[in-house]
C-alpha positions in Angstrom: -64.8 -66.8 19.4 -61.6 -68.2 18.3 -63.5 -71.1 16.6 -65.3 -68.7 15.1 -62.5 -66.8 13.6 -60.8 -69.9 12.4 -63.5 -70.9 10.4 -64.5 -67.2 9.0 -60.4 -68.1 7.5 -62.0 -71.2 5.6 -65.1 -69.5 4.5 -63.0 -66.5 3.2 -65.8 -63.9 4.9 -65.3 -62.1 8.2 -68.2 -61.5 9.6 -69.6 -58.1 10.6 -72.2 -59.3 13.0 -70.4 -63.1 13.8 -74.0 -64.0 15.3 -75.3 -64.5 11.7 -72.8 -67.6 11.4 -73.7 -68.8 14.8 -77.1 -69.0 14.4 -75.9 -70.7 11.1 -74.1 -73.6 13.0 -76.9 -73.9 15.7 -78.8 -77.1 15.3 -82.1 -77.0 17.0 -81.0 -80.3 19.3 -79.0 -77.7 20.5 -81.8 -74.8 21.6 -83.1 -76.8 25.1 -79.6 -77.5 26.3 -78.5 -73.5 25.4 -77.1 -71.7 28.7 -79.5 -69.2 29.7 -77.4 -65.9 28.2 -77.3 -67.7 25.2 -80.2 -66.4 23.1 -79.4 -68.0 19.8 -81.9 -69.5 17.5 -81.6 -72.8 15.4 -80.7 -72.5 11.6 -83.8 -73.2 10.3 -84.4 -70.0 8.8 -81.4 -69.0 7.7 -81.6 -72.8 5.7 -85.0 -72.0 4.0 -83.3 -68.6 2.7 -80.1 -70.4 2.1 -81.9 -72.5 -0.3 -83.6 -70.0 -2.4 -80.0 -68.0 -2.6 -78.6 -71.2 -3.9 -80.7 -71.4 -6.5 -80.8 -68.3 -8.1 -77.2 -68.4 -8.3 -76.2 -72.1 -9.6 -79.4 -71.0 -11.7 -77.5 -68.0 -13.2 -74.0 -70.3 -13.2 -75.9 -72.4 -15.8 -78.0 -69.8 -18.1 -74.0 -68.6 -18.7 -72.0 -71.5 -19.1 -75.0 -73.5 -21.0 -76.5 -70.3 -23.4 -78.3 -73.2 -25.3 -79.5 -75.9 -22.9 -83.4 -75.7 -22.9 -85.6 -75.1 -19.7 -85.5 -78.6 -18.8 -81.9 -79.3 -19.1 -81.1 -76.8 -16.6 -83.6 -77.2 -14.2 -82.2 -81.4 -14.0 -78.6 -79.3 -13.8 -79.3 -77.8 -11.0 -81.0 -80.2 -9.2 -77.6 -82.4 -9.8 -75.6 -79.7 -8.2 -77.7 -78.8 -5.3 -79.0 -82.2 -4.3 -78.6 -83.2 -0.2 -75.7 -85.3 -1.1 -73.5 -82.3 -3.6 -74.1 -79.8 -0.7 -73.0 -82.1 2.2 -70.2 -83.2 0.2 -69.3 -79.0 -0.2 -69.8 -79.2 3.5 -67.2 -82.1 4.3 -64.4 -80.2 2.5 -64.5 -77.1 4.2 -64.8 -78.8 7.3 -68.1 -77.7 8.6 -68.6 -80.8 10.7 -66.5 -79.7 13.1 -68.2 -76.1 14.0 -71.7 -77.5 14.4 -73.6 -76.5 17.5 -75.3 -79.8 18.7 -77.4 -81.2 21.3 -75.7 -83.8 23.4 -78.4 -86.9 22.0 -77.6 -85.0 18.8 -73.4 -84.9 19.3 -73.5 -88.6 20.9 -75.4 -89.9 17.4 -72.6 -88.7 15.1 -74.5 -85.4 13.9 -71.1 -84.0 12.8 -71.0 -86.4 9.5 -74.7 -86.7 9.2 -75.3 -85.5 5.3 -78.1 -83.6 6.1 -77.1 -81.6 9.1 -74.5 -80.7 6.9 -76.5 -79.6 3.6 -78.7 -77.4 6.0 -76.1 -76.1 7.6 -74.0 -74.6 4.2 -77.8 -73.5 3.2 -77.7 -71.5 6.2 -73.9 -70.0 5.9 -75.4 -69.4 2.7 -78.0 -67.1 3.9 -75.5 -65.8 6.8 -73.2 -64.7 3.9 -75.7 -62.9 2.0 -77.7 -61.2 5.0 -74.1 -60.0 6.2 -72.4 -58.6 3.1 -74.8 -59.4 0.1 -74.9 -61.5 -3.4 -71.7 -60.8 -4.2 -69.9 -62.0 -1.4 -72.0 -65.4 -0.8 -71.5 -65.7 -4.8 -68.0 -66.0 -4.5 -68.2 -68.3 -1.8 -70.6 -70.9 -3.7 -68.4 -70.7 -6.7 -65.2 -71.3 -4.6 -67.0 -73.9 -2.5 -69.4 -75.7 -4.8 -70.0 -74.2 -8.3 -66.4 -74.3 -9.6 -65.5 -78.2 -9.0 -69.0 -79.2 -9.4 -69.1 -77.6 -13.1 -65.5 -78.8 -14.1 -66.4 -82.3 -12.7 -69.6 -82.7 -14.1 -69.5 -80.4 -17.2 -68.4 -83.3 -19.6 -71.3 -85.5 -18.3 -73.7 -83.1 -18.4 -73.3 -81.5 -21.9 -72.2 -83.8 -24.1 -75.2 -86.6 -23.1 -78.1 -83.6 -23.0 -77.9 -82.9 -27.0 -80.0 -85.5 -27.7 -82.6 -85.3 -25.1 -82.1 -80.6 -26.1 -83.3 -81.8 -29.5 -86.3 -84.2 -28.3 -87.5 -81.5 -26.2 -87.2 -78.3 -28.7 -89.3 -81.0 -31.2 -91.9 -81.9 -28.3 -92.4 -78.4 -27.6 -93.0 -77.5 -31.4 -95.0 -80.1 -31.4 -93.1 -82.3 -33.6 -92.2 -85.8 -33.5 -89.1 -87.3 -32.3 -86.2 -87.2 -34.6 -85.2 -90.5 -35.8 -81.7 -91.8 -36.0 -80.1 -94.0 -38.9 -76.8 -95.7 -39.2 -75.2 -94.4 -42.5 -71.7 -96.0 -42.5 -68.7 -96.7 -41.2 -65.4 -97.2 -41.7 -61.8 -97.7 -40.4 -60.5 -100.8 -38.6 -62.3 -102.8 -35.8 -60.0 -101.0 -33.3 -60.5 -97.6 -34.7 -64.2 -97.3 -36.2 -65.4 -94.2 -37.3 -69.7 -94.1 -37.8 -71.8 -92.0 -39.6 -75.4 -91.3 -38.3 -78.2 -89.4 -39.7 -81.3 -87.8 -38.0 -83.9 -87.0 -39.6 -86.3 -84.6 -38.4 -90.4 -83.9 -39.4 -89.3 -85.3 -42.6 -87.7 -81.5 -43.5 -84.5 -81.6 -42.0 -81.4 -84.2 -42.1 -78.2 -83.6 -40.4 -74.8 -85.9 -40.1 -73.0 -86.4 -37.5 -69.7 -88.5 -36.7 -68.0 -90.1 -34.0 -65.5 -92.6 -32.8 -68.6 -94.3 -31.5 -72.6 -95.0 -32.7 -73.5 -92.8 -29.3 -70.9 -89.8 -30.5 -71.8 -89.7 -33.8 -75.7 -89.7 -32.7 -75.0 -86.7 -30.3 -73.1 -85.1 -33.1 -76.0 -85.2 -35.6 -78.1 -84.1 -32.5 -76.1 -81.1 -32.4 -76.2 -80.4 -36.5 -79.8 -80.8 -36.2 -80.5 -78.3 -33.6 -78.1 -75.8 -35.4 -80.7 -76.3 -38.4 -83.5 -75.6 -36.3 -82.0 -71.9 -35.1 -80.6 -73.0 -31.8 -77.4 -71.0 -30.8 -74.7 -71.6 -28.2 -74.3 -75.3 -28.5 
């Protein structure tokens, strides 16, 4: 129990009912080799919940911080900040390794850095969190845990490159063809360059855009063009 209370400390939740979080540790190499007044189950479950928790809110994360990002830019979003590898990485920092519940074949193999033993298991502290004290707490957890250094890391890479591809999708699904993207000038010294590009779009709509570099200023005119078209929250 005092494991169990030094890692409710890291996850910032004490449990009311502390069997929620050690089912949520339990592997199932660990189920055959339980003593027999253990009657814990595996995490399984509690993972398959976890999952559909972690959605909706790295979901609801996004719709906020991204107001104008279409459908499909979110959805690839949040598949970036879910993935296996983002969740066992949220794992590894908290230290969740080191409160598994293994099987012996499972302990011998190195199942405390295995990536996904880890991923399942924060799914299924996830669903702990929530079936103990509700959204609220796990949400606070997630953003502490996952959401906040994910977005500020990744932020940057993710907005800036998506105005392009926002634009080819709001055409495609008015069924429109692509805007088309033109070199209009550019100026300044080899070592400082500023270009101009234009896209034009269905032949009704130009907009400018410039940049220290040809892929700036086409994200730029990418995001004038989509402020034509009515889209807000860029």
């Amino acid at each position: 129990m005092s494991e169990i209370a030094d890692l409710e400390s890291v996850l910032g939740h004490q449990f009311r009912d502390p069997r929620r979080l050690i089912q949520a540790l339990t592997h199932s190499s660990r189920i055959p080799e339980r003593a027999a007044d253990d009657s814990s189950e595996d995490n399984e479950k509690l993972e398959f919940l976890g999952d559909a928790v972690l959605e909706l809110l790295v979901s609801e994360d996004l719709v906020r911080a991204f107001p104008g990002w279409s459908e499909g830019q979110l959805s690839k979003s949040r598949a970036r900040l879910v993935n296996a590898t983002a969740l066992s990485l949220a794992a590894q920092r908290i230290g969740l390794g080191l409160y598994l519940r293994l099987g012996r074949g499972e302990e011998k193999s190195g199942g405390r850095s295995k990536p996904a033993l880890l991923a399942d298991a924060y799914e299924a502290v996830i669903a702990a969190i929530y079936l103990d004290a509700g959204l609220e707490a796990v949400r606070q957890f997630v953003q502490r845990t996952l959401v906040d250094g994910a977005m500020a890391v990744e932020a940057e890479r993710l907005g800036p490159t998506d105005h392009k591809s926002a634009l080819q999708e709001l055409l495609q699904s008015r069924g429109a063809p692509p805007g088309s993207y033109h070199l209009v000038s550019e100026s300044g010294p080899d070592h400082d360059k500023t270009f101009c590009i234009e896209v034009r779009v269905a032949g009704d709509i130009t907009a400018i855009g410039k940049g220290k570099t040809k892929k700036e200023a086409e994200q730029s005119a990418a995001v004038a063009a989509l402020i034509q078209l009515g889209v807000e929250g860029i």
